[in-house]
Backbone as CSV, one residue per row, in Angstrom:
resi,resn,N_x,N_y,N_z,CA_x,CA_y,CA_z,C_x,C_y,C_z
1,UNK,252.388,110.592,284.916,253.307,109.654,285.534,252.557,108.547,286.258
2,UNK,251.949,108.766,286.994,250.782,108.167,287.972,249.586,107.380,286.882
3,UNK,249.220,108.265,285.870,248.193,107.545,285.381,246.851,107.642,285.850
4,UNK,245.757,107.587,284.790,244.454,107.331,285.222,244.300,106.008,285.930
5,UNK,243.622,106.322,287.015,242.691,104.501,287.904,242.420,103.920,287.088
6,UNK,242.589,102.625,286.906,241.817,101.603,286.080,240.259,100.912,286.690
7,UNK,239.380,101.278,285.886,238.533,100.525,287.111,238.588,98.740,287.325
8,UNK,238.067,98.974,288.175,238.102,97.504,289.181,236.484,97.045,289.421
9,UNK,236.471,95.775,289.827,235.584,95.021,289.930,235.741,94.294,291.626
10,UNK,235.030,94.546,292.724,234.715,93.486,293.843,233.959,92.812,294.115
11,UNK,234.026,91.866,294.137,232.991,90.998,294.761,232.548,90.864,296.562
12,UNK,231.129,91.535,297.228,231.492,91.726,298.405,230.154,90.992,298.955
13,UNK,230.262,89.972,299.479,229.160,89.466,299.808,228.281,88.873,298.434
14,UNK,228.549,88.759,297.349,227.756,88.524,296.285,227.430,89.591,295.652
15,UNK,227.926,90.745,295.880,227.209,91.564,295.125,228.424,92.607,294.555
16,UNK,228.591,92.811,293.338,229.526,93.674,292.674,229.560,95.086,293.157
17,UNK,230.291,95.570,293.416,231.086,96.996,293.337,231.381,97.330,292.502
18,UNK,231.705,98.352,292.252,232.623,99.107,290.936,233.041,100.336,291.034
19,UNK,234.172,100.917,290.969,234.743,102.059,290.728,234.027,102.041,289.248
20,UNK,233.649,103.636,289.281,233.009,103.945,288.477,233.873,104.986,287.169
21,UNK,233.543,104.518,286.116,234.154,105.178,285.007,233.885,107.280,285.042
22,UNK,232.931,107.414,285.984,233.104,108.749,286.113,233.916,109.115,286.918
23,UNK,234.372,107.988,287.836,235.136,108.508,289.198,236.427,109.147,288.478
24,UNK,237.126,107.916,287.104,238.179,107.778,287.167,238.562,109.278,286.117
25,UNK,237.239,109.788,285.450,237.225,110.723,284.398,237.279,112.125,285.473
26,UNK,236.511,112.051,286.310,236.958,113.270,287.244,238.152,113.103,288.051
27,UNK,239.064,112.155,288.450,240.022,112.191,288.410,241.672,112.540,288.024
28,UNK,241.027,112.439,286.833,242.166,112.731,285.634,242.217,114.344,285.124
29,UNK,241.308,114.957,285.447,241.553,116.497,285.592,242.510,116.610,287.129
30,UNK,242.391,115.872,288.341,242.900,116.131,288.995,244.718,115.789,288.984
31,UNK,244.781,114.626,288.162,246.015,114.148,288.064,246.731,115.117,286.883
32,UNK,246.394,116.300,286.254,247.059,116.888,285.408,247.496,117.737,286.257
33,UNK,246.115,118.662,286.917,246.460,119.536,287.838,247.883,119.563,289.278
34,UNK,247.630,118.044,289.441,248.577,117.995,290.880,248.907,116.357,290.844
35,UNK,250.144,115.975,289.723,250.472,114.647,289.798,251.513,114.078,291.085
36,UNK,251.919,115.029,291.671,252.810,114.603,292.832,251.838,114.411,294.310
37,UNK,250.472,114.398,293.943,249.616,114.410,295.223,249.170,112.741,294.782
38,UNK,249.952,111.646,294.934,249.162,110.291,295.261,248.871,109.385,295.870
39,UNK,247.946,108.493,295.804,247.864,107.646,296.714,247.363,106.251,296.420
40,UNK,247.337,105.858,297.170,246.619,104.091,297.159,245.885,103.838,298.063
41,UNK,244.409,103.488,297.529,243.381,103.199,298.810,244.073,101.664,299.214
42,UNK,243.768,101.964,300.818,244.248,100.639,301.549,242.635,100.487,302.556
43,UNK,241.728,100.126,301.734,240.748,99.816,302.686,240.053,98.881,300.888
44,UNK,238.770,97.843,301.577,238.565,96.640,301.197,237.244,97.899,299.761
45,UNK,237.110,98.815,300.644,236.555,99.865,299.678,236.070,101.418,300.502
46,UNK,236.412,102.372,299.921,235.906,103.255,300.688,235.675,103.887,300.145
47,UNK,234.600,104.553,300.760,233.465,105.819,300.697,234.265,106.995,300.221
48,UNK,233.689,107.415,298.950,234.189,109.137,298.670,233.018,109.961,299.052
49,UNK,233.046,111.039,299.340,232.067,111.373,300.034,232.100,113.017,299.706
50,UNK,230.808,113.684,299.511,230.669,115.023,298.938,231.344,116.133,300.009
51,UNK,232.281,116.098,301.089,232.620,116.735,301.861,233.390,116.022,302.802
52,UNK,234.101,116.974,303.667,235.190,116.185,304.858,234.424,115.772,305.865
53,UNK,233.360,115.245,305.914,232.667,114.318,307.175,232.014,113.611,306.709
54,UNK,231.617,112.345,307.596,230.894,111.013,307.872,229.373,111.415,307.500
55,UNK,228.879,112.913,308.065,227.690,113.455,307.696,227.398,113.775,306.083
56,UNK,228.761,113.755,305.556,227.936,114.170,304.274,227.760,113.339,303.160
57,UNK,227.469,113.157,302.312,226.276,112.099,301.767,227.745,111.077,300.718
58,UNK,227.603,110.186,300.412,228.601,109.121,299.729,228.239,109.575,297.910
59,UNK,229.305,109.953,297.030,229.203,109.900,295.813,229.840,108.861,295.151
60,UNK,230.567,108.211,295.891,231.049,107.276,295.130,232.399,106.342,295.864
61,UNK,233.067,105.369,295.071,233.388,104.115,296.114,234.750,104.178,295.089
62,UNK,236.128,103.794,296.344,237.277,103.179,295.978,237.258,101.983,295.977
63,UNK,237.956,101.538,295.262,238.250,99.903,295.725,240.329,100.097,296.637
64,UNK,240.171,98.452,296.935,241.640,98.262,297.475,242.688,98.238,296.606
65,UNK,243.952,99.233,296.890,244.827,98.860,296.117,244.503,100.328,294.687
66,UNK,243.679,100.958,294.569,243.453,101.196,293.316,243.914,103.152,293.849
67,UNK,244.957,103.672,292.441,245.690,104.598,292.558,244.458,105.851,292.334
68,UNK,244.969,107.117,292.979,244.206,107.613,293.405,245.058,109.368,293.143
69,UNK,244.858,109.971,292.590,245.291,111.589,292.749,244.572,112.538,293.657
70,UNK,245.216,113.200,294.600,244.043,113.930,295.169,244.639,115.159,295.568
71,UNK,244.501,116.477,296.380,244.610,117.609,296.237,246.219,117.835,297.806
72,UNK,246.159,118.674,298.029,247.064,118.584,299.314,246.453,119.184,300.407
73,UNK,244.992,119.700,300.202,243.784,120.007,301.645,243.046,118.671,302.213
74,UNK,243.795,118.761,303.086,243.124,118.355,304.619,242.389,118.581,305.527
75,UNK,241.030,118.085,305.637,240.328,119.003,306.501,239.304,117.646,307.451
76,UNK,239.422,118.170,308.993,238.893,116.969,309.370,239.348,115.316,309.602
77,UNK,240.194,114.800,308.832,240.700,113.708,308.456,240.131,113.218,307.475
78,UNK,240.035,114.044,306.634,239.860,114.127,305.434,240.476,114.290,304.161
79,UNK,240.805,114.075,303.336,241.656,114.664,301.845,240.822,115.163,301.028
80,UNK,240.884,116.135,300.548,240.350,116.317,299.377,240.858,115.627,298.051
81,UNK,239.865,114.929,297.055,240.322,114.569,296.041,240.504,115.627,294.900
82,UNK,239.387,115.937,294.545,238.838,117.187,293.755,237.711,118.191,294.112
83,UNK,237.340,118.943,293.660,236.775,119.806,294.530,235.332,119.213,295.109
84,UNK,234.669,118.645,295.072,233.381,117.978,295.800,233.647,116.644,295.944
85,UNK,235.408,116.191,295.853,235.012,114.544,296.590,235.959,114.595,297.782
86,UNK,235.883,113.952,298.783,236.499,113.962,299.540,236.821,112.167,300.039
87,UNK,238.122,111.869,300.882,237.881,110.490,300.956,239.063,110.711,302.727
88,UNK,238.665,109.448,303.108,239.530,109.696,304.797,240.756,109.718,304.620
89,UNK,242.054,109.894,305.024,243.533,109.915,304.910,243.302,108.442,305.893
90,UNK,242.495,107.863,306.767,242.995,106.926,307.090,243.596,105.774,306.254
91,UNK,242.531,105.803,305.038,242.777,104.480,304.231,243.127,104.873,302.921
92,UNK,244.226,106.040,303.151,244.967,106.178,301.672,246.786,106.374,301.815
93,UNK,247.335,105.564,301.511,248.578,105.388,301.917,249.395,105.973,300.713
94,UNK,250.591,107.229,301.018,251.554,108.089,299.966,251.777,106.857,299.242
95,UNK,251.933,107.257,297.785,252.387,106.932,296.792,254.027,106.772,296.578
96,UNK,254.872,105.877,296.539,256.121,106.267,295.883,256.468,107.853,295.356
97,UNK,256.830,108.678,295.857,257.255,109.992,294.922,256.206,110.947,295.319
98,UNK,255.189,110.662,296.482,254.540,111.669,296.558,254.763,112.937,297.567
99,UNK,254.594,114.200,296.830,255.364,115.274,297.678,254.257,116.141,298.523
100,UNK,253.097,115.439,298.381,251.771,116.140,299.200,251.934,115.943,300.690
């Protein structure tokens, strides 16, 4: 229903970003598993990160605006996306229809 992320392209200071085509492939196991868990990053890009804290190391980057499936554990102020990504609940805003 939701759909795989499309990736995206930013321009930030001169220098490209990218949601990454693995992000959106480990994703999409998550969106079969749990399509009523969605969201929309509302930050200019944010950090996914191998665990629910600031301490643990960055695997990879949202962009703004770009749809997002993720689990219904919370930990920290944290979401889990899938099982080793994690991203903040600050800058992910419910989806239309989401029951997480």
């Amino acid at each position: 229903m939701f759909g795989i992320p499309v990736m995206k392209l930013a321009v930030i200071g001169g220098v490209g970003v990218a949601a990454f085509a693995v992000l959106a492939h480990q994703n999409a196991g998550a969106a079969q598993s749990n399509p009523q868990c969605a969201f929309t990053v509302n930050a200019d890009v944010l950090n996914v990160r191998a665990g629910p804290s600031t301490a643990d190391r960055v695997v990879g980057r949202l962009v703004q605006r770009q749809a997002v499936v993720a689990q219904p554990l919370v930990r920290n102020g944290f979401r889990q996306l899938d099982g080793t990504r994690w991203a903040s609940v600050d800058y992910l805003v419910a989806a239309s229809g989401n029951t997480c």
